[in-house]
C-alpha positions as CSV (number, residue, x, y, z in Angstrom):
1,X,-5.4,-16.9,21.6
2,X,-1.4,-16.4,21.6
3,X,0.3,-13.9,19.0
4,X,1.5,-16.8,17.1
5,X,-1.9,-18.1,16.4
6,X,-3.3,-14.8,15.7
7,X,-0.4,-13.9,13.5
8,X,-1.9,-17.0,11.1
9,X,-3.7,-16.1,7.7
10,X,-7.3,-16.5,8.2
11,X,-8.3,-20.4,7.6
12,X,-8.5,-20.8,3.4
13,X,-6.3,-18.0,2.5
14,X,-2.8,-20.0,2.5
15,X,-2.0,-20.7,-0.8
16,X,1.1,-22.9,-1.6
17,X,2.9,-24.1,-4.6
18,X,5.4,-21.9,-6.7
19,X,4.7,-18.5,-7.6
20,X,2.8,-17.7,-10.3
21,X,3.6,-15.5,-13.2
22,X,0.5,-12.8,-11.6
23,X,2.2,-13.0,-8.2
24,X,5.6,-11.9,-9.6
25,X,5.0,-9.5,-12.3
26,X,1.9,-7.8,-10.2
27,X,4.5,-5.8,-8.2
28,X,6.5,-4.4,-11.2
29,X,3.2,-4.2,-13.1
30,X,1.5,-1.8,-10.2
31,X,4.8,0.3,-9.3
32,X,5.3,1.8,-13.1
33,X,1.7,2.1,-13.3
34,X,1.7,4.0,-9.5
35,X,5.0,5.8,-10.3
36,X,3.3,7.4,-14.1
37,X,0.2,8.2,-12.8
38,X,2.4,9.8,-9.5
39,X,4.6,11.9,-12.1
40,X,1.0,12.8,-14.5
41,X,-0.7,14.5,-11.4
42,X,2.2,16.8,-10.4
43,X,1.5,18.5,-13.3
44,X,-2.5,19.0,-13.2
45,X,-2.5,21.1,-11.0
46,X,-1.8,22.5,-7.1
47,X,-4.6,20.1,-5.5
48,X,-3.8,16.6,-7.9
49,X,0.1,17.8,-6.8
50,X,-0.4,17.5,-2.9
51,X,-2.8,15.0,-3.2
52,X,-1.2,12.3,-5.5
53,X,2.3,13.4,-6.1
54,X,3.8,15.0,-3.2
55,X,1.4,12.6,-0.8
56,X,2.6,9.2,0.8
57,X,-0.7,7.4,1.3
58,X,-1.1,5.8,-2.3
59,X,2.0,4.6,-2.3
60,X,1.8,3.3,1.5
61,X,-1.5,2.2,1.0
62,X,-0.6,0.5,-2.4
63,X,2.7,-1.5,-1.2
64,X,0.1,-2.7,1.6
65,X,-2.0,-4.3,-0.3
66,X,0.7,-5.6,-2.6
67,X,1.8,-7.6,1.0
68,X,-1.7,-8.5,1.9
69,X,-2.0,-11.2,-1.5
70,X,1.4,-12.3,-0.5
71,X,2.2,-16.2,0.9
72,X,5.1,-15.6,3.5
73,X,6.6,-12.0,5.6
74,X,9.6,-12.6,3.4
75,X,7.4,-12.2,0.1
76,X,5.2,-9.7,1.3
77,X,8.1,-7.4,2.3
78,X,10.0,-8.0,-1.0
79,X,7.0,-7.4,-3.0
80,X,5.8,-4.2,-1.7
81,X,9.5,-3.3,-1.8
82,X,9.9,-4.0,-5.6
83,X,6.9,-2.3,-6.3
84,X,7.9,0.8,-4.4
85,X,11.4,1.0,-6.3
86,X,9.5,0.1,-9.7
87,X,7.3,3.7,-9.3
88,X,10.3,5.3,-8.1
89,X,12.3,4.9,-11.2
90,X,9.3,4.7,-13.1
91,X,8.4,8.8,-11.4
92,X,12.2,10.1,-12.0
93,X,12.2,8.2,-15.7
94,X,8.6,10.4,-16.5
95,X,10.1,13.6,-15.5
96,X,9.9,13.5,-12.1
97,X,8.7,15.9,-9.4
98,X,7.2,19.5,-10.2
99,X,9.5,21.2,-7.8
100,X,9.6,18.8,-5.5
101,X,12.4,17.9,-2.7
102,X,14.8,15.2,-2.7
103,X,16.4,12.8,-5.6
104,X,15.8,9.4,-6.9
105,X,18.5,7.9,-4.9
106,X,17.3,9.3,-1.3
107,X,14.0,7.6,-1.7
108,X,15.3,4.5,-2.9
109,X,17.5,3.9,0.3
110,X,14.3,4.8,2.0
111,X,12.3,2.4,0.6
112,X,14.9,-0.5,1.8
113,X,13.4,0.3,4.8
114,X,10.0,1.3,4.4
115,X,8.9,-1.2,1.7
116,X,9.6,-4.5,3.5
117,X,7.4,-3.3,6.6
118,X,4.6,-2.0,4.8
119,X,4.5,-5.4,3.1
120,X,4.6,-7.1,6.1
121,X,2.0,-4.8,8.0
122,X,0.0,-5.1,4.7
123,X,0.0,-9.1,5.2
124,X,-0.7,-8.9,8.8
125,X,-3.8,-7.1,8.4
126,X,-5.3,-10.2,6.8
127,X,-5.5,-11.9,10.0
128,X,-7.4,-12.3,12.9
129,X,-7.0,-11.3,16.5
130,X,-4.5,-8.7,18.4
131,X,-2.1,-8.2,15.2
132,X,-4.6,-8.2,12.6
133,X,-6.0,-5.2,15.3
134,X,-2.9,-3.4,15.4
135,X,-1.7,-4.0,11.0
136,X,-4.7,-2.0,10.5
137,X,-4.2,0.7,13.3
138,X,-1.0,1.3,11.6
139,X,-1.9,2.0,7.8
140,X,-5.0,3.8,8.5
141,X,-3.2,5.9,11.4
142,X,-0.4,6.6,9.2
143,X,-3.4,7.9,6.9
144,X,-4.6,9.9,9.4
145,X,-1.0,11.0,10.9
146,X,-0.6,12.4,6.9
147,X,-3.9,14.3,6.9
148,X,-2.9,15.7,9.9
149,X,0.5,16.8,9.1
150,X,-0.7,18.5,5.6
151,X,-3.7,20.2,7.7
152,X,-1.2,21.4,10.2
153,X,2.0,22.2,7.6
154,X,0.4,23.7,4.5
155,X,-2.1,26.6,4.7
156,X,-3.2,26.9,0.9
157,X,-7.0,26.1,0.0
158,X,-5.6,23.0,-2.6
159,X,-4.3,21.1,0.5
160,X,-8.2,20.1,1.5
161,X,-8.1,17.5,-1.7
162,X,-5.4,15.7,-0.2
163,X,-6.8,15.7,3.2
164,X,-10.4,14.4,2.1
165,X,-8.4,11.3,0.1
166,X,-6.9,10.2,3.1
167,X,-9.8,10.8,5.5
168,X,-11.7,8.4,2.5
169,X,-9.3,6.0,2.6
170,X,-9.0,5.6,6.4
171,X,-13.0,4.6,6.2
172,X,-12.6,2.4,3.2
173,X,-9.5,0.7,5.2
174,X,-11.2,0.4,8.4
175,X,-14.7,-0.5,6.8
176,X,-13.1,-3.8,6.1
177,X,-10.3,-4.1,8.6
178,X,-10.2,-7.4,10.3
179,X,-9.3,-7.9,14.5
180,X,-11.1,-6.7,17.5
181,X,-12.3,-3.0,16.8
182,X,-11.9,-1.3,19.9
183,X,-8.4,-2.2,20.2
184,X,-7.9,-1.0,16.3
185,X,-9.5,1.9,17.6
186,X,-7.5,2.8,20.6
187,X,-4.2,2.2,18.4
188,X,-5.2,5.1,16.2
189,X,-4.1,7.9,17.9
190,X,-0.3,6.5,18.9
191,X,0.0,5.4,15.4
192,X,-0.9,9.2,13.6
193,X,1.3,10.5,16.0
194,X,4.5,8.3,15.3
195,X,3.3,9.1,11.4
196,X,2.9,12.9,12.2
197,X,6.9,13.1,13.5
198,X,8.2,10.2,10.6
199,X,6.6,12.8,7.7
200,X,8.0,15.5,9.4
201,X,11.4,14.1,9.6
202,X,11.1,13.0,5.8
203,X,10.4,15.8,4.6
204,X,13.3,17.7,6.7
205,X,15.7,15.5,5.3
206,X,14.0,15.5,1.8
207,X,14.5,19.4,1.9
208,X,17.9,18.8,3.2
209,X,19.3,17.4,-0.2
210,X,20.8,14.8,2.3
211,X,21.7,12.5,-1.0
């Protein structure tokens, strides 16, 4: 089987045809609903904080799954990017973060980059083969890299919420994940990794007040 071919949404999935209302507004929709419900829980408390609202693995694992219903790369990536922008400004409009780092404007240029590849790494994982294999060994070790990171870079007692939501969501992700398992497996560990340094270079830069 060649990368092309395994590349291919799984036979019956392809849909064609304009796009329908759903398909357009679902984006927006999700976004102001992800970015309220972001800016609610960093004021419930320490543990909703770290787990909801200072945490990237709803949003990552959100703009994913916006990409995965999507037809084409080009729509999954501008998809998941629209509804990444649409919780942004949706967070900032609610109030924003409880004394969190960075400004509206640094994750927005952020998300020009990060939205369009978790859309397409969100589509890719529902295919077959080698990069159906590997789409999943990135979201679920970027779950894991995250877990990590907060284990290893926070020491208070609230920080074990966020860390059991992403170890839950790495089983759910996998539980269904499509591609040969061994190889989803063995990607695992590389992709936390590259996850662990990206979060720790956000968050330098966050912290920075680089914008």
């Amino acid at each position: 089987m060649t990368l092309a071919h395994a590349a291919q949404p799984r036979a019956g999935s392809t849909r064609t045809g304009p796009l329908s209302p759903l398909a357009i507004t679902m984006p927006v929709v999700a976004g102001l609903i992800l970015g309220l419900v972001t800016q609610r829980c960093a004021h419930l408390g320490a543990a909703t904080n770290e787990a909801l609202a200072t945490s990237t693995g709803p949003w990552a694992v959100a703009a994913a799954l916006i990409g995965r219903r999507a037809r084409t790369a080009w729509g999954a990536a501008g998809a998941a990017t629209a509804c990444l922008w649409c919780a942004t400004i949706a967070f900032y409009a609610c109030g924003g973060p409880a004394g969190g780092a960075g400004t509206p404007i640094f994750w927005l240029l952020l998300i020009i980059t990060v939205g369009p590849v978790l859309g397409v790494v969100g589509r890719l994982t529902h295919t077959d083969g080698v990069v159906g294999s590997l789409a999943n060994a990135i979201i679920a070790g970027w779950l894991i890299g995250e877990a990590a990171h907060t284990t290893l870079s926070y020491a208070a007692a609230s920080r074990w919420l966020a860390i059991a939501i992403d170890v839950t969501a790495v089983a759910c992700w996998l539980a269904v994940a499509r591609g040969p398992r061994r190889l989803t497996a063995a990607a695992l560990l590389p992709m936390s990794l590259i996850a662990i340094a990206l979060l720790t270079a956000v968050e330098h830069a966050a912290h920075s007040h680089l914008y």
